[in-house]
Rosetta silent file (secondary structure, phi, psi, omega in degrees, C-alpha in Angstrom):
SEQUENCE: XXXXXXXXXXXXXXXXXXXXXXXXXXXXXXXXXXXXXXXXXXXXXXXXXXXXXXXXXXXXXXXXXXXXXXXXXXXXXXXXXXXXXXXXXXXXXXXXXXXXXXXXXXXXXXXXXXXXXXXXXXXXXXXXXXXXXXXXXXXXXXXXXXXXXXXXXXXXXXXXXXXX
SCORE:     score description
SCORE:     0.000 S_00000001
   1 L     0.000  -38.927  150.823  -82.720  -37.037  -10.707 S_00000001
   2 H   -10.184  -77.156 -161.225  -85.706  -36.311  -12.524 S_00000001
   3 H   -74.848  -15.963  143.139  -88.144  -36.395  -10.127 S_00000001
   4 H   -23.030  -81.919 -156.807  -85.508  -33.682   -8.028 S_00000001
   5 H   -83.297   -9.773 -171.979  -85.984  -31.113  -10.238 S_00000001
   6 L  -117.874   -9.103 -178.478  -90.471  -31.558  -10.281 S_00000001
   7 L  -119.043  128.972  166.776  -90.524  -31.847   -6.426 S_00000001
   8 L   -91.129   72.309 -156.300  -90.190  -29.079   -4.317 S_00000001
   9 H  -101.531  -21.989 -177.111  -88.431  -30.431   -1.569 S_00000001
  10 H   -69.243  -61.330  166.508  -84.928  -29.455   -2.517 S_00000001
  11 H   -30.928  -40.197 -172.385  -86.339  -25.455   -2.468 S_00000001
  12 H   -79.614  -58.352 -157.383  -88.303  -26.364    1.007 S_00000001
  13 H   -66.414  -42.060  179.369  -85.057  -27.861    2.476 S_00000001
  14 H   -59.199  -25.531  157.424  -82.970  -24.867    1.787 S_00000001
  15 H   -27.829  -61.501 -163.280  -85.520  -22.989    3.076 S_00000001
  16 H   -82.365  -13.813  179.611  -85.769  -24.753    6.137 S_00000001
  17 H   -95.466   -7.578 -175.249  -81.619  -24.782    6.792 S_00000001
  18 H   -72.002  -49.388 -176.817  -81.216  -20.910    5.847 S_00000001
  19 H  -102.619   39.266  150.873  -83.792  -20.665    9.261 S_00000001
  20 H   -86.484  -59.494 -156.374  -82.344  -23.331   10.614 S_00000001
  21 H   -80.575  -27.487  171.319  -78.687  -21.586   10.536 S_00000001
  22 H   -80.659  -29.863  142.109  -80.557  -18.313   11.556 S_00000001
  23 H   -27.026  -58.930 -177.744  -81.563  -19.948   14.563 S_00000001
  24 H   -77.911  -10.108 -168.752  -78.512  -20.805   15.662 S_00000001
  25 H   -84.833  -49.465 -162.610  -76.853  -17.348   14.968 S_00000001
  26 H   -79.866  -41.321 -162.197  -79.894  -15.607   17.461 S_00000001
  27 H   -62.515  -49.817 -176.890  -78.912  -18.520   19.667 S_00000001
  28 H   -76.867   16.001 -170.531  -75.277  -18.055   19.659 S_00000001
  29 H  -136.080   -6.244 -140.414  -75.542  -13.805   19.385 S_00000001
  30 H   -75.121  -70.975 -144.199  -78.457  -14.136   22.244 S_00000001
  31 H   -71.271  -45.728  179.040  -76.363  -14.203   25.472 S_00000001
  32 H   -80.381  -14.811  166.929  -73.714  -11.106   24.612 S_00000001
  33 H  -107.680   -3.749  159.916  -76.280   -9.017   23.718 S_00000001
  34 H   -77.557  -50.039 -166.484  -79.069   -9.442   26.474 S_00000001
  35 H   -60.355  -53.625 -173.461  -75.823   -8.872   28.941 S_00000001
  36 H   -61.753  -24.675 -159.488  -75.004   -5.276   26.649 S_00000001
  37 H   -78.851  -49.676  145.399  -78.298   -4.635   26.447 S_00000001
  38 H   -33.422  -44.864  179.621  -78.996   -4.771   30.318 S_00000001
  39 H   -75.878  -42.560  155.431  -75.922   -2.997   31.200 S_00000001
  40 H   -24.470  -58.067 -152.763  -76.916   -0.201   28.519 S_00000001
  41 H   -75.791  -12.592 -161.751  -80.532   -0.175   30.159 S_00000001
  42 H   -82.394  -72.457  174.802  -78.265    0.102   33.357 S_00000001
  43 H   -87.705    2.428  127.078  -77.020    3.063   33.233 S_00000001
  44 H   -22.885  -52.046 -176.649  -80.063    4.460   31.925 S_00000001
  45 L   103.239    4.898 -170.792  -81.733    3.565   34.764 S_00000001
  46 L   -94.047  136.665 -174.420  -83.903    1.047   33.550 S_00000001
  47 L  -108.083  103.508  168.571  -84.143   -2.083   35.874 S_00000001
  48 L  -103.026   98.720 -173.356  -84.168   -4.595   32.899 S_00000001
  49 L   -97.740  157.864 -154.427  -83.743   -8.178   33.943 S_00000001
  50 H   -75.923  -50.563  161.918  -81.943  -10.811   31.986 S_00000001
  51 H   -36.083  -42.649 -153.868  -84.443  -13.222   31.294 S_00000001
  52 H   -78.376  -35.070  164.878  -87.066  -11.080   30.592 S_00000001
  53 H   -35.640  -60.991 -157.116  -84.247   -9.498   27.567 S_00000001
  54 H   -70.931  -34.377  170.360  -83.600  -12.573   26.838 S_00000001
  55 H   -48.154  -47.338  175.316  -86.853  -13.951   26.185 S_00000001
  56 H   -44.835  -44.680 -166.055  -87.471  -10.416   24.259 S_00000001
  57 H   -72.577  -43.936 -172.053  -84.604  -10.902   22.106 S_00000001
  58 H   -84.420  -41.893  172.409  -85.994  -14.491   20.630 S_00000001
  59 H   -63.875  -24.613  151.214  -89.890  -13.656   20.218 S_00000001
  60 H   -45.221  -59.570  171.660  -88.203  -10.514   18.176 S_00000001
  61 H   -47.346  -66.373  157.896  -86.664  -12.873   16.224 S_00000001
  62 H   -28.587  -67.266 -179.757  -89.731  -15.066   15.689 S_00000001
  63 H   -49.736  -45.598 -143.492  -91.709  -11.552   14.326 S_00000001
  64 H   -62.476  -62.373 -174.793  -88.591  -10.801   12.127 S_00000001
  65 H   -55.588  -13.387 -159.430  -89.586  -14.671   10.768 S_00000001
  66 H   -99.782  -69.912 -177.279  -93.463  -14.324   10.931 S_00000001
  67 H   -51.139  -43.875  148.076  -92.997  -10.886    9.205 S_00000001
  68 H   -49.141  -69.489  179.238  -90.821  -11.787    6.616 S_00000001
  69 H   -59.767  -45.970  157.455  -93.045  -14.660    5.665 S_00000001
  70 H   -60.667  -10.771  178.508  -96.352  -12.741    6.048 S_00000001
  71 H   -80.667  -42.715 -160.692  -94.585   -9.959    3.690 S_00000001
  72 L   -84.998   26.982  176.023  -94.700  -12.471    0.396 S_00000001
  73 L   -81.429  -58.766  176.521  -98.657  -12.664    0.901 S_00000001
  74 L  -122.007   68.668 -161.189  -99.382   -9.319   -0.792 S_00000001
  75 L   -94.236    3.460  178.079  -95.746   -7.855   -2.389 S_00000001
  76 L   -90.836  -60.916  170.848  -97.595   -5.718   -4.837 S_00000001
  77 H   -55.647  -30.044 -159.555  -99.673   -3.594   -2.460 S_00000001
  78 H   -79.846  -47.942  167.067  -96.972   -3.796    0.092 S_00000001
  79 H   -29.379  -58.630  174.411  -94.589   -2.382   -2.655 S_00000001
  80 H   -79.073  -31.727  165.858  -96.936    0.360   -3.547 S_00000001
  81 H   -47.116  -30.310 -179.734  -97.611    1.369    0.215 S_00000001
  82 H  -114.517    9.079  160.030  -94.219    2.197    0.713 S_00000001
  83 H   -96.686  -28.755 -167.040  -93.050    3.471   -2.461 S_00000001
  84 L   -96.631  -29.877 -163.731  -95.680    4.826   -4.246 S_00000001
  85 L   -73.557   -1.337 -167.727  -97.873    7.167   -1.438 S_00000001
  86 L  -122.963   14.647  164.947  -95.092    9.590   -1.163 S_00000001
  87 L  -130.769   67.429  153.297  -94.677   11.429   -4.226 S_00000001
  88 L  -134.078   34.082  141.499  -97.907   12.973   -4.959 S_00000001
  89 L  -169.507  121.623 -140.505  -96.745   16.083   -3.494 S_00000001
  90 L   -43.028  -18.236  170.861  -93.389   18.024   -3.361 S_00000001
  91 H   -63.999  -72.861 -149.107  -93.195   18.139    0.596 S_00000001
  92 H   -61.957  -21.033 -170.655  -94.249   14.626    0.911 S_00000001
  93 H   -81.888  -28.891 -160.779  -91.829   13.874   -2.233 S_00000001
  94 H   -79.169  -49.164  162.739  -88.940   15.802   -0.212 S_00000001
  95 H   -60.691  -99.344 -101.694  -89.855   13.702    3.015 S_00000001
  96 H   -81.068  -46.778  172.811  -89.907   10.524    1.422 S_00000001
  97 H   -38.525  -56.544 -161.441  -86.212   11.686   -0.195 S_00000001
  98 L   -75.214  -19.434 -163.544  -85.241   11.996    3.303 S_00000001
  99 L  -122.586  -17.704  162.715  -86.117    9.163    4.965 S_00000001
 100 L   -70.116    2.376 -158.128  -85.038    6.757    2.046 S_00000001
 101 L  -114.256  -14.250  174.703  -81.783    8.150    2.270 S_00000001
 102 H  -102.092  -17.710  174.638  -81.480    7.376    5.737 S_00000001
 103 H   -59.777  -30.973 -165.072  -82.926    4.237    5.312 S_00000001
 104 H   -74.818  -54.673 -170.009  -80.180    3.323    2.736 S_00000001
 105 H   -44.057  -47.659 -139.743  -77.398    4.952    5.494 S_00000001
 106 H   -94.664    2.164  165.011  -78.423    2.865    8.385 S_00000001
 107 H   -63.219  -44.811 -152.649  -78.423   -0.450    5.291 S_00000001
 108 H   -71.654  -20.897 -139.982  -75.135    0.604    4.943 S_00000001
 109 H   -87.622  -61.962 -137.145  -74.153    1.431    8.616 S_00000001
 110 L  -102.556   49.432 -164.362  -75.816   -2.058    9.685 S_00000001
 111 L   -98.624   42.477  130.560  -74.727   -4.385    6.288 S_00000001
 112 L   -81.494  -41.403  164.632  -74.142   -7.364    8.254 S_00000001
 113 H   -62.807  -48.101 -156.345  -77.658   -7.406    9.793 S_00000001
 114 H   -94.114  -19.796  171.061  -79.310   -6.399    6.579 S_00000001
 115 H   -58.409  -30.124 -162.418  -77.526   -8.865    4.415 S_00000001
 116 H   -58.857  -84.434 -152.668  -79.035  -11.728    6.974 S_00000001
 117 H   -36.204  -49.705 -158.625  -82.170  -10.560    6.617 S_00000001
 118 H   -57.739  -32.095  168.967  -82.219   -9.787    2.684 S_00000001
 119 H   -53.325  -13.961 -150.953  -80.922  -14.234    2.995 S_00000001
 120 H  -105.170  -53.979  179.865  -83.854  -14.684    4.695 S_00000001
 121 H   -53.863  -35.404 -141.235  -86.384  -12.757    2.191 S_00000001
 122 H  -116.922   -0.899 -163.339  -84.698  -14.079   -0.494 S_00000001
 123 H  -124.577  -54.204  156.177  -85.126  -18.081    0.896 S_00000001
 124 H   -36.793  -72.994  175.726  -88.527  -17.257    1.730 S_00000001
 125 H   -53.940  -19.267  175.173  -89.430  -16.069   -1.791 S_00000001
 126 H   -94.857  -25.562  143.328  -87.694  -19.093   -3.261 S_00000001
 127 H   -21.389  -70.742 -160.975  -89.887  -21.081   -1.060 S_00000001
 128 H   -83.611  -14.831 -174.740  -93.236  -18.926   -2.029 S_00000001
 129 H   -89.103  -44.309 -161.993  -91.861  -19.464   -5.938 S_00000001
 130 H   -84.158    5.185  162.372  -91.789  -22.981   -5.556 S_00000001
 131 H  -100.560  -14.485  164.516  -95.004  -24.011   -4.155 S_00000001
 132 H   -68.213  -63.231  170.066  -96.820  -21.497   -6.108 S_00000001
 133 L   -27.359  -38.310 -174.447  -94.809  -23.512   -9.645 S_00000001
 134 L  -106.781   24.769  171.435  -96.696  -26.764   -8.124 S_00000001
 135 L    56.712   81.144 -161.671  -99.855  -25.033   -7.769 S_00000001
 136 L  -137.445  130.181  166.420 -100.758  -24.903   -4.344 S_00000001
 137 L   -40.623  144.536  179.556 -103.590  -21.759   -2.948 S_00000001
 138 L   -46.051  -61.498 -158.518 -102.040  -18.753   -1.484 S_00000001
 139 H   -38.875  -45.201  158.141 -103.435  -19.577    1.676 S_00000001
 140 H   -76.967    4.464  171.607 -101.291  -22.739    1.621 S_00000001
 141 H   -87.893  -51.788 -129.561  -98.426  -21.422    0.412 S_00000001
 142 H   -93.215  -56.754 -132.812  -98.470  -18.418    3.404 S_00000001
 143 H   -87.370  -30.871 -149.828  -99.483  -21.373    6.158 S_00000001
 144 H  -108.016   -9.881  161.619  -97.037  -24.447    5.239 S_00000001
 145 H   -92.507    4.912  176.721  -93.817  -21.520    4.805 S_00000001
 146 H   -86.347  -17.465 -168.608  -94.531  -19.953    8.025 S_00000001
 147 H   -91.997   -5.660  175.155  -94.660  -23.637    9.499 S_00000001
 148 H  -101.478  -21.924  171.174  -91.298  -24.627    7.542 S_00000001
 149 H   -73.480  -62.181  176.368  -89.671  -20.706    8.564 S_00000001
 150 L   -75.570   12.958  160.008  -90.554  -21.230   12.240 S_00000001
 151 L  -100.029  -40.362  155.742  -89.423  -24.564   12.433 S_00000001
 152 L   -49.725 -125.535 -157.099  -86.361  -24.056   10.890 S_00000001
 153 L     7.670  -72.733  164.790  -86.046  -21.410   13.189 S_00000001
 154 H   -17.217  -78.523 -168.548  -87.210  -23.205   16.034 S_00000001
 155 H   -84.277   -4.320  126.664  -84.939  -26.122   15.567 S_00000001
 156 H   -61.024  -19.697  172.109  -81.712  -23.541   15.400 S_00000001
 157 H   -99.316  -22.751  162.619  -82.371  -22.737   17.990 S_00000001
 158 H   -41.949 -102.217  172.082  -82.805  -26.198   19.653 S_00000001
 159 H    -4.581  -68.045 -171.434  -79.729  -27.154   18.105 S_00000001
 160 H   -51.057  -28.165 -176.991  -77.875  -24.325   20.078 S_00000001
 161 H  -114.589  -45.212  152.802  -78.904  -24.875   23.352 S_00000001
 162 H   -25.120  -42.259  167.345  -79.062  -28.335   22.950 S_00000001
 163 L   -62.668  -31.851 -173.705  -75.335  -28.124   22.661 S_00000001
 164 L   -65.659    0.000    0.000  -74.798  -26.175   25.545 S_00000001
């Protein structure tokens, strides 16, 4: 049991089933929302066709995964880019008021979406803790969780469609 607790494979596998299980959720959420989202673009006017949605809808997912794992590279700068640049003068303090406050409404509006994600950030960073603890170069940290986040991913989504 030892040897458990010094390897981080139990941290990598949850890793890889959190974007496993998010896989299958874009797989299984795919198909009712490229159909709203044409018929939306429909009476718009927009001639949107369903593959081309659909396709749209999963490489969006992939960035959401690339971008979430490319965020834990640099979380100090990225921190101070968006928090810190906007109070060094009262307009810019009053906009910044403003747009975190809408940011928080549309958490609240949308807290089903934003918990997934915040699972996802938060599986990622337990990832990025536990290969940094066995001493492995950033570089190799960033390249073997984007290849265990998009694989997961990947193979949720297999899994979904596989089923079908």
């Amino acid at each position: 049991m030892a040897w458990l607790i010094n390897s981080p494979l139990l941290s990598l596998s949850i890793v890889f089933a959190t974007y496993c299980i998010f896989g299958w959720n874009v797989g299984n959420n795919a198909l009712s929302l490229t159909h709203s989202l044409v018929e939306q673009g429909k009476t718009w006017g927009w001639l949107l066709e369903y593959d081309t949605v659909f396709l749209g809808l999963h490489i969006l997912a992939g960035i959401l995964v690339l971008s979430i794992t490319a965020s834990l590279v640099a979380p100090v700068a990225l921190i101070t880019i968006v928090f810190g640049s906007g109070f060094k003068s009262d307009n810019r303090a009053m906009v910044s008021v403003l747009w975190w406050t809408f940011a928080v409404v549309l958490m609240v509006c949308w807290l089903g979406y934003f918990v997934r994600i915040l699972v996802l950030l938060c599986a990622a960073v337990l990832g990025k803790l536990e290969l940094q603890n066995q001493r492995y170069p950033q570089w190799q940290v960033l390249l073997m969780l984007m290849m265990i986040c998009l694989g997961g991913f990947g193979l949720g989504l297999f899994a979904f469609y596989i089923r079908i």
